[in-house]
PLY file of the C-alpha trace (Angstrom):
ply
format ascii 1.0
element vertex 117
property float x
property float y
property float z
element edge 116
property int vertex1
property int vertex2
end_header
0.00 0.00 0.00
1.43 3.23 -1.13
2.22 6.41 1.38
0.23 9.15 1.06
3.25 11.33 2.31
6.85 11.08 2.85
9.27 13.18 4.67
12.50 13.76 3.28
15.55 13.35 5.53
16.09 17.12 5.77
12.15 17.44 7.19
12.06 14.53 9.26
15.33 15.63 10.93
14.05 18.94 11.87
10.64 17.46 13.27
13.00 15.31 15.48
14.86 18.41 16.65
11.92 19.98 17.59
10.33 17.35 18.98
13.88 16.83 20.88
13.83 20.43 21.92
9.57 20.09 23.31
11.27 19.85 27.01
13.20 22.82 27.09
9.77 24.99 26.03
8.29 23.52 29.71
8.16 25.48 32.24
7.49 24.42 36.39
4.59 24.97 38.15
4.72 27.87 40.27
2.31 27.73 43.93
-0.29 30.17 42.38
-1.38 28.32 39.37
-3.45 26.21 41.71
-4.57 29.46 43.57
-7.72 29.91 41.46
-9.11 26.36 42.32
-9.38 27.13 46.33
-11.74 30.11 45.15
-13.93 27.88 43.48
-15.43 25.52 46.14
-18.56 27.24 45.74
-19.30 25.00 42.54
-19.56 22.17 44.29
-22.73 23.62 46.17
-23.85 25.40 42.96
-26.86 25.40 40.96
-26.51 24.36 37.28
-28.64 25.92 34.44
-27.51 24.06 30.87
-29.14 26.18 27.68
-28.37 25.68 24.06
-27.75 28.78 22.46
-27.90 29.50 18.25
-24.41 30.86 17.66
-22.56 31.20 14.41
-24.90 29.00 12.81
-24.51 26.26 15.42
-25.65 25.55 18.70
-23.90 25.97 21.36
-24.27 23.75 24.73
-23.85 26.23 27.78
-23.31 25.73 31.65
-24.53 27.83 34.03
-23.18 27.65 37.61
-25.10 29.53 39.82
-24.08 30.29 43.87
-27.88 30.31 45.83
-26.71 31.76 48.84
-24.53 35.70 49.49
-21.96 36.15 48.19
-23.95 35.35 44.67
-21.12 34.02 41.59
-22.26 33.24 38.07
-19.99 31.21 36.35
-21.21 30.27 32.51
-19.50 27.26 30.57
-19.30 26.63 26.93
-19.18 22.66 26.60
-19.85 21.73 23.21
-21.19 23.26 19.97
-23.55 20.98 17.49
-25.55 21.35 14.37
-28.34 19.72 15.58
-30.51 21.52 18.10
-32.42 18.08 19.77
-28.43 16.67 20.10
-27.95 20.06 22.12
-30.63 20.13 24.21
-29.72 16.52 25.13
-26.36 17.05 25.56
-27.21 19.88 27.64
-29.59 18.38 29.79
-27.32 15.24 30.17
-23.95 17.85 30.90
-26.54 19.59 33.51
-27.33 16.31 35.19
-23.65 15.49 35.42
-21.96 18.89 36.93
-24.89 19.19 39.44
-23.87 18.03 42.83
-28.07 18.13 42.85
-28.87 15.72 40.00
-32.51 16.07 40.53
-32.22 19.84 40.17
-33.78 21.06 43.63
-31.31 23.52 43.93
-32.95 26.67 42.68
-31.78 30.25 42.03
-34.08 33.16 42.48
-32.82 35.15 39.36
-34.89 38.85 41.18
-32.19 38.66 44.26
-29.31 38.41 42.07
-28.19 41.55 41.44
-26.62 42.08 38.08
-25.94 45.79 37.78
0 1
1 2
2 3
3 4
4 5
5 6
6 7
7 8
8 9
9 10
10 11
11 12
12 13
13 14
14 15
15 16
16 17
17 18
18 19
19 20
20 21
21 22
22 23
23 24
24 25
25 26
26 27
27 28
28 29
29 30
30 31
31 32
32 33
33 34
34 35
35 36
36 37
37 38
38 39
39 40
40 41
41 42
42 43
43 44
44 45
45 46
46 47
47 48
48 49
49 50
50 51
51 52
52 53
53 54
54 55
55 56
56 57
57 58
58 59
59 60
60 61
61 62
62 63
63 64
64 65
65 66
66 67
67 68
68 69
69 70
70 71
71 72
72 73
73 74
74 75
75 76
76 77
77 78
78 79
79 80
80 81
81 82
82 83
83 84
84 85
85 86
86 87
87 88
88 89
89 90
90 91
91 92
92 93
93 94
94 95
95 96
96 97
97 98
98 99
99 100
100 101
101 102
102 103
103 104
104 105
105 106
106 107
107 108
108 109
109 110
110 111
111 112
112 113
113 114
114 115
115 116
C-alpha cells in the first residue's frame, strides 16, 4: 500500500529536533497556578442551568453555575457546539445532570435577588 506522504531526511530531521527540543519549552509549576481552584469551592454547592444557544450557525451547549446563597457568583461554561438543536438540548440536559452536585435539580436560584448591575 502506497504512502500518502513522505518526509524527506532534511524534514524529518528537523521534526526530530523539535520534537527533541519540546522539554526545554516547559516550564514548572509555580504555587499560584493552583490558587484559582481554592476560590472555586462554591461550585460544588452550585446550581446548574444548561441552555443551548444559536451561535454562528450552530448551537452551542452552555453551563450555568449559579451560587444560591450571598456572596452570589455566576460562572457560565461553553461545553460543546452541534448542528443539531435536539443533540444540544440533550447534551445539555445530560452535561446539567452530570456537573450538578443536585442531580434532581432542587437547587434553585431566584434570578430577582441576584443583582446584576
Amino acid at each position: 500500500m502506497p504512502h500518502c506522504c513522505q518526509l524527506d531526511d532534511f524534514a524529518y530531521n528537523a521534526l526530530l529536533t523539535w520534537v527533541d527540543q519540546l522539554p526545554l519549552a516547559e516550564k514548572a509549576a509555580q504555587a499560584n497556578d493552583l490558587a484559582g481552584l481554592e476560590k472555586d469551592a462554591w461550585l460544588a454547592d452550585s446550581a446548574v442551568v444548561a441552555h443551548s444557544v444559536r451561535c454562528q450557525g450552530a448551537w452551542e451547549v452552555r453551563l450555568l453555575f449559579a451560587n444560591p446563597s450571598p456572596p452570589y457568583r455566576l460562572l457560565q461554561k461553553t461545553i460543546a457546539r452541534y448542528s443539531c438543536p435536539r443533540r444540544a438540548a440533550l447534551t445539555a440536559e445530560l452535561m446539567r445532570r452530570q456537573a450538578a452536585k443536585d442531580q434532581r435539580g432542587t437547587i434553585k436560584i431566584n434570578p430577582p435577588e441576584l443583582d446584576t448591575n
